[in-house]
Structure formats: structure tokens, C-alpha cells
ZAMARGU-4260 file (C-alpha; in steps of 0.2 Angstrom, whole numbers, plus 5000, padded with zeros to 4 digits):
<rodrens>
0) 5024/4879/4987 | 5023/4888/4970 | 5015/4906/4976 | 5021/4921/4983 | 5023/4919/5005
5) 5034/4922/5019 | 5039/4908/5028 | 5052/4914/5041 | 5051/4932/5049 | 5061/4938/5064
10) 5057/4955/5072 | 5072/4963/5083 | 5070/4978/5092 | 5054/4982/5082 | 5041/4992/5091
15) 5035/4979/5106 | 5044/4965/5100 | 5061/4962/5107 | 5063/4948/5098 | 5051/4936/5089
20) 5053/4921/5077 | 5039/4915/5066 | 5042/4899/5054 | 5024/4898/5043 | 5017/4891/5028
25) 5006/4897/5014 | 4989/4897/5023 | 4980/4913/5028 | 4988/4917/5046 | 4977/4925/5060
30) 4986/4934/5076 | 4975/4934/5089 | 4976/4945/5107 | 4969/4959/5113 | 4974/4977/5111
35) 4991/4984/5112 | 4997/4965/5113 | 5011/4968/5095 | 4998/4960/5082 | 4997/4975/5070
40) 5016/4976/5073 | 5018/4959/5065 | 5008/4967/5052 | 5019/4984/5049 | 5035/4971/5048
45) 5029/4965/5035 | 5022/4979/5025 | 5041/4983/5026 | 5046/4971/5014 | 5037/4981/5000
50) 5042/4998/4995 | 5037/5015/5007 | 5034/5017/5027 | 5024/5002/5028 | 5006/5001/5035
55) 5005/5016/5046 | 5017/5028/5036 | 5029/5028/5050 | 5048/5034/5052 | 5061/5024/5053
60) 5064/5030/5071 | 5045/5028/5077 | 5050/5008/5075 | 5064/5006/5088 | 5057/4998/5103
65) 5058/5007/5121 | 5067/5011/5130 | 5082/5002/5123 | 5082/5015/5107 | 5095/5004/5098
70) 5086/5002/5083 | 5079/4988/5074 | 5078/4975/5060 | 5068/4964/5049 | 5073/4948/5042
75) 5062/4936/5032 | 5065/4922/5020 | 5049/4924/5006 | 5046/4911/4994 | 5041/4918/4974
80) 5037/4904/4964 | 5053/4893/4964 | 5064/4905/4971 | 5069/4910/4990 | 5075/4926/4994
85) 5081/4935/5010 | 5075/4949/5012 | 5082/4961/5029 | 5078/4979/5031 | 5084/4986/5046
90) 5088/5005/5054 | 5098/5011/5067 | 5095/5026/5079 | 5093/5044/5069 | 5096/5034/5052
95) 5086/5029/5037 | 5080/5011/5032 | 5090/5001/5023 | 5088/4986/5016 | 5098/4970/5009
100) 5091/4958/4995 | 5100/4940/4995 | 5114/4949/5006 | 5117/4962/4994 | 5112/4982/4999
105) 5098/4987/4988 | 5085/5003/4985 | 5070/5002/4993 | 5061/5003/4977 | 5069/4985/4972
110) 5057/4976/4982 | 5042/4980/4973 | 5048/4968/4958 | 5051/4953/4972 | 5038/4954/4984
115) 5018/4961/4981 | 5011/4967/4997 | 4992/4977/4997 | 4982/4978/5012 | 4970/4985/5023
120) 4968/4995/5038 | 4955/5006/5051 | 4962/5021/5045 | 4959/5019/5028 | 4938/5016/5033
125) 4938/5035/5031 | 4946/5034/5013 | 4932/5040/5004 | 4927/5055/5017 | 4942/5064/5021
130) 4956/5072/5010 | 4962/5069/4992 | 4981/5065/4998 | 4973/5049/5007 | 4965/5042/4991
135) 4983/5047/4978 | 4991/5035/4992 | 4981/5022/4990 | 4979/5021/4971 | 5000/5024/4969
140) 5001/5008/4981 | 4988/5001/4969 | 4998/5006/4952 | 5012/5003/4959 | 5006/4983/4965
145) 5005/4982/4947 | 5018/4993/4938 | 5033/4992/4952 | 5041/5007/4940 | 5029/5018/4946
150) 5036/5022/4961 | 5052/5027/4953 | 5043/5040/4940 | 5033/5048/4959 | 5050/5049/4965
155) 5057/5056/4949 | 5043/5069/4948 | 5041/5074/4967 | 5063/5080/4968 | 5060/5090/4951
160) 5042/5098/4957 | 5052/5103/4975 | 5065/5112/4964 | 5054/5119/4953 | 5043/5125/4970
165) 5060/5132/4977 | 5061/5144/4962 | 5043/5150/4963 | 5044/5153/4980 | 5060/5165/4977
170) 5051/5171/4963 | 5063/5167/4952 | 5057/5171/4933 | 5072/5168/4920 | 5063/5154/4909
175) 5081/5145/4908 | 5080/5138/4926 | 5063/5130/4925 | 5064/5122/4907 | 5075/5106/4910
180) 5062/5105/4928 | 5048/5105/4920 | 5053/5093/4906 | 5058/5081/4920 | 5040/5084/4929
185) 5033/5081/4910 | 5042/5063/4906 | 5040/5055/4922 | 5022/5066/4926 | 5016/5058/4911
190) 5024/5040/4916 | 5011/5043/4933 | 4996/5048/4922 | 4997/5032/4910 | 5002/5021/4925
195) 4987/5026/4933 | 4975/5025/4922 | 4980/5008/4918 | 4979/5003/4937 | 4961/5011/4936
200) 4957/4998/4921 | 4964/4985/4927 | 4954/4984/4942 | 4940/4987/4936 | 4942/4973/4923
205) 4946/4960/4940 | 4931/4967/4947 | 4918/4963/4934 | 4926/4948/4931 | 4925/4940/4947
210) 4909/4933/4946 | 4898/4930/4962 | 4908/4941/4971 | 4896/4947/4988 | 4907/4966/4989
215) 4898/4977/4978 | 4906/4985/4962 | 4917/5002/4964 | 4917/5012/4949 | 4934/5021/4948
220) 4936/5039/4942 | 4951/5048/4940 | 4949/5070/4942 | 4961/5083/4938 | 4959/5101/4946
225) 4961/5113/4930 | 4955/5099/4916 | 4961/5084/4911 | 4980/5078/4909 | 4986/5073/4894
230) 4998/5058/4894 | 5012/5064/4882 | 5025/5073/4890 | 5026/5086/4876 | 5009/5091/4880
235) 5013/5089/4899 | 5027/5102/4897 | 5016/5115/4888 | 5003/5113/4903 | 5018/5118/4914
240) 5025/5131/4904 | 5010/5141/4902 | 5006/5138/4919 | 5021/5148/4926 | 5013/5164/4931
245) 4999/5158/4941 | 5012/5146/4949 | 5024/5163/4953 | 5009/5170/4960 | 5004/5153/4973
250) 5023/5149/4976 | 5017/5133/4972 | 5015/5119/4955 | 4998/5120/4952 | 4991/5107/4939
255) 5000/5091/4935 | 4999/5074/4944 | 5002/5078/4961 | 4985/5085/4962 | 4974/5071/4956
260) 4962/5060/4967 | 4952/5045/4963 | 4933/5044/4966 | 4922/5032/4968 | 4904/5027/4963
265) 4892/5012/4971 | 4891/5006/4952 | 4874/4994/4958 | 4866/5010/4966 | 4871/5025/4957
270) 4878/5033/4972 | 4896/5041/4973 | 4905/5033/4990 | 4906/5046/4998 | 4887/5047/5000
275) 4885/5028/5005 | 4885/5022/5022 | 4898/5019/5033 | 4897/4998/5029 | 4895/5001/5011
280) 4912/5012/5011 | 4919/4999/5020 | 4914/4986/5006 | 4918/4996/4992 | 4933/5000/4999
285) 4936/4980/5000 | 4930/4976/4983 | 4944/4986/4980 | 4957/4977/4988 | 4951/4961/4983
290) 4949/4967/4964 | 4968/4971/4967 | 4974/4954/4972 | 4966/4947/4958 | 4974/4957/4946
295) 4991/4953/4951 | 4988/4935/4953 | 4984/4935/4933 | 4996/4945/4930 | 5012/4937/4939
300) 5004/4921/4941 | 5004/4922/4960 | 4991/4933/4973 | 4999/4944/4981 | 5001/4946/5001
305) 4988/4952/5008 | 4989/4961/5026 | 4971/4965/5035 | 4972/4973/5053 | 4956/4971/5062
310) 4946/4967/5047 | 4934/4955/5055 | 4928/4964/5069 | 4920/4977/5056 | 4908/4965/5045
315) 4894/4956/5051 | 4893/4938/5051 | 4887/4934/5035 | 4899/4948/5027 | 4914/4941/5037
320) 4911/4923/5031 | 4909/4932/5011 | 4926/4940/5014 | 4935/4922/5019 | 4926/4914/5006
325) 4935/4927/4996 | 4953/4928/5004 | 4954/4908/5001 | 4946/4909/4984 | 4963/4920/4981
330) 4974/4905/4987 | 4986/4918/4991 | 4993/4921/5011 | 4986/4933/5020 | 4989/4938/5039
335) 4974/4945/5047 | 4974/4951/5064 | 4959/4951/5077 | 4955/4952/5095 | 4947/4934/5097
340) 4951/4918/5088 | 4930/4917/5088 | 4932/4929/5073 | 4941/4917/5061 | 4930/4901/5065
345) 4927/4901/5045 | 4942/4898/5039 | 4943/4882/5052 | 4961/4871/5049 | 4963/4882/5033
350) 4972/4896/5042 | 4984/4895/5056 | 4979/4905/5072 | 4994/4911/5083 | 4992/4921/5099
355) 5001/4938/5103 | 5001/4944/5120 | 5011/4959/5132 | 5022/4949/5145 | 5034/4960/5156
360) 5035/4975/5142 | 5035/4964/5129 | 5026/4955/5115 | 5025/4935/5115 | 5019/4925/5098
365) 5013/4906/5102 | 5002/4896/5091
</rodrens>
């Protein structure tokens, strides 16, 4: 093996799973069973070996299986080229997550320069209709796929904005406690701004380079309220600075990265997303994740895990059959959940098919 996969994985104590062992290879996995059975569990484990709270945004606390409440843990063993690594993240009741990287504690941050993990889920359908903190999400997990760093500089900017809000709110005016703050928000603000825009370019280059694709081309826009950002932190601080009064007056940062969002057009058709249908979000919204994986694949040299919960049961035949075409086109693995083993008929002996089911209050993996 000479890509990016997990081989081994073993839930304990996480969410419906009391305990569950899964030895696998490379190929695209599918986790069949009905509802409530554990599959999109499986999923959210692994999600947790990338930086963040995983698939559903969850606490650590929300994972612990009931009603033992004694908290829980994630082992795998993940194959990146030639090198194996054990990854474990585990929390006990009323902690935080914590994680160990070839037995050794580590940030949470560190594992977005071992393991690249993207996916796709039902909430995220509604991405292009709802609000603009939904669609930052998604294009910071897409920058920071490619730029691991990223998620540093949000985190770097996000403690110094809160600080810099706390004074606001008290109404605090003496120009000596916001100027190291805002110089803070300026140098990794403007880290954001370029890491973003790069993402932005980036995909669209995997998208007009994938030829034949069937998932229609999403144009990629990046909106600022107030104007346009510049990307030099000098110029980023001046924004800020000049900016105090009308932030006194809100109690709250009002211009800077924290406030962008990411629009989309149906490039084909003319039409912004959010005036497309509902199937032709959905495939935007696809082109997306697949113009992802191809980025990182030429750019690490290996496609990125790719989770899908229920992605199957959305697209219609034909589609469907596009998609898998398009998963196996990537060579990377991807694990894909589903309510029947009918949905994954196309990708025949290519993928493995394991069954998830509810037995006496807890899930129950078999091939």
C-alpha cells in the first residue's frame, strides 16, 4: 500500500458502539444497516482523526456511550505512504479530547499534517441556503485540507478577537490595550485571508482539470462585509484600527476574516447556488468535495480519506453510478454509509461491504 488509509480502528465506549474492531484495506468501505444501527458513528470516529469535532461538530461528552458514561476512545493504526502511525484520541467524562500520535501526547492541530480527512454529510445539503457560519466551516476544512497551518492562524485570531470583544463590550477606549490585539488579529487574519484565497484557486484549478467529470462546475466566490480584505497585515491592522469606534459602539469586531462567506455560482448555467435546485446544490456541492480530493492527491501525492454518510440514497441511478465512477477514479479510500447493500451494487468486489446492526443496546459490525 503506498496511499493514505486506515487499516485498523477500534471504538470503545463511543456513542453506540461498546466496543468494535475493524481490520480493512485500501478499498472504498460501505456500512450497511438500517437507521440508528452505529453506521454514521463509524463515520464520526474517524473524522476524529483530523483536527476539530469531527462530522457532526460534537462535544467530547455527547460521544460517551449510555448509560455507562465512562468515556471513550479511538484507536487506529493509518498507513501515509511507507509509514504507519497510531493514532488514539480518547476523553473521559466532563474532559476535553486528547490525543496521542505514535504513543506520544500531541495537539489536536498535529494531525492535520499526518492524516487528510474531507467529507460529506445531510446536513451540509442546506450549505448553500442557510447561514454564512455554515459555508466559513466548510471552506476552513477545505484550506485547512490543503494548508494544515490554517487552523493554527483561526485559532491565533479567534483568542485575540475574543479579548479584543471583551474590551469593547466594557467599553474600554485607551488605544494601549487594543494595539498588540489587533496586531495579533492582523498577522494571522491576514495568514486566513491568503490561505483562503489560495484554497479558492486551488479547487477551482482541480475542478477545470478534471475532465469528463458528470458533477457540474462550482464557481467559487469569496465576499467580505465592508469591502474587500487586504492580505498584508499592516493594512489589516489599519482596518482594525480605524474601525474601533463603530466596534465600541456594536461591542463587537466588525470587519476582518471572521465575517467572510464563500458563494457559489452553477458556472454551466449562470446561476448562483443558491437559486439552483435542490439536486443541483447537492452536485455542486459534490463537485466540490471531489475537486478537493484531487487537490490534495496532487499535492501530497495521495487522495485524501473521504467520509460520505448517506450519499447514495440522494442521487439517482445514473448520478450514483457517476459519483463511484469518480470515488474509484481517486484510488483513494473512502467509507460511505447506506441503508441497503443495493446502493453500492457499482462498485461490485472493488469496495468491501460490512453490515452494522442494534443488538441488545448495542452496535454490531460483520462483513
Amino acid at each position: 500500500m503506498t496511499g493514505l488509509a486506515v487499516t485498523r480502528l477500534t471504538l470503545s465506549h463511543f456513542r453506540s458502539h461498546l466496543r468494535t474492531e475493524l481490520s480493512v484495506d485500501e478499498r472504498p468501505l460501505a456500512f450497511c444497516g438500517p437507521n440508528g444501527a452505529g453506521k454514521t458513528n463509524i463515520l464520526e470516529a474517524v473524522s476524529l482523526l483530523s483536527p476539530g469535532r469531527g462530522i457532526r461538530r460534537a462535544s467530547a461528552d455527547e460521544m460517551i456511550r449510555q448509560p455507562e458514561s465512562i468515556g471513550w476512545k479511538v484507536t487506529a493504526q493509518v498507513t501515509v505512504q511507507t509509514q504507519v502511525h497510531e493514532i488514539e484520541t480518547a476523553a473521559e467524562a466532563g474532559q476535553a479530547r486528547q490525543v496521542r500520535i505514535d504513543g506520544k501526547a500531541a495537539p489536536k492541530i498535529a494531525l492535520g499534517r499526518i492524516v487528510r480527512i474531507i467529507w460529506l454529510t445531510p446536513p451540509m445539503d442546506r450549505l448553500w441556503v442557510e447561514g454564512a457560519g455554515g459555508r466559513r466551516r466548510f471552506l476552513d476544512r477545505m484550506t485547512m485540507s490543503l494548508e494544515p497551518g490554517h487552523g493554527e492562524a483561526i485559532l491565533g485570531y479567534e483568542k485575540a478577537m475574543r479579548e479584543r470583544n471583551r474590551l469593547l463590550k466594557d467599553n474600554v477606549r485607551d488605544p494601549h490595550w487594543y494595539v498588540a490585539l489587533e496586531r495579533q488579529m492582523a498577522e494571522t487574519g491576514a495568514r486566513i485571508i491568503a490561505n483562503r484565497r489560495a484554497a479558492v484557486s486551488r479547487v477551482a484549478a482541480a475542478q477545470d482539470g478534471a475532465g469528463g467529470t458528470a458533477f457540474p462546475v462550482a464557481e467559487l466566490s469569496l465576499d467580505h462585509p465592508g469591502g474587500e480584505l487586504p492580505e498584508e497585515c499592516t493594512d489589516l491592522a489599519d482596518i482594525l484600527n480605524r474601525g474601533r469606534h463603530a466596534d465600541l459602539a456594536a461591542g463587537r469586531t466588525l470587519r476582518g476574516p471572521h465575517r467572510a462567506d464563500m458563494t457559489a455560482r452553477y458556472a454551466e448555467k449562470g446561476v448562483s447556488a443558491v437559486q439552483c435546485s435542490t439536486g443541483e446544490q447537492k452536485a455542486l456541492l459534490i463537485s466540490l468535495v471531489l475537486a478537493n480530493a484531487r487537490a490534495l492527491s496532487e499535492d501530497t501525492g495521495s487522495p485524501p480519506i473521504v467520509l460520505l454518510d448517506e450519499v447514495a440514497a440522494h442521487l439517482d441511478s445514473d448520478r450514483r453510478a457517476n459519483f463511484f465512477a469518480e470515488i474509484l477514479k481517486l484510488g483513494g479510500q473512502a467509507w460511505m454509509t447506506g441503508t441497503g447493500p443495493e446502493l453500492f451494487e457499482d462498485l461490485g468486489d472493488r469496495a468491501q461491504i460490512l453490515h452494522v446492526a442494534a443488538r441488545k443496546g448495542r452496535s454490531e459490525v460483520s462483513p
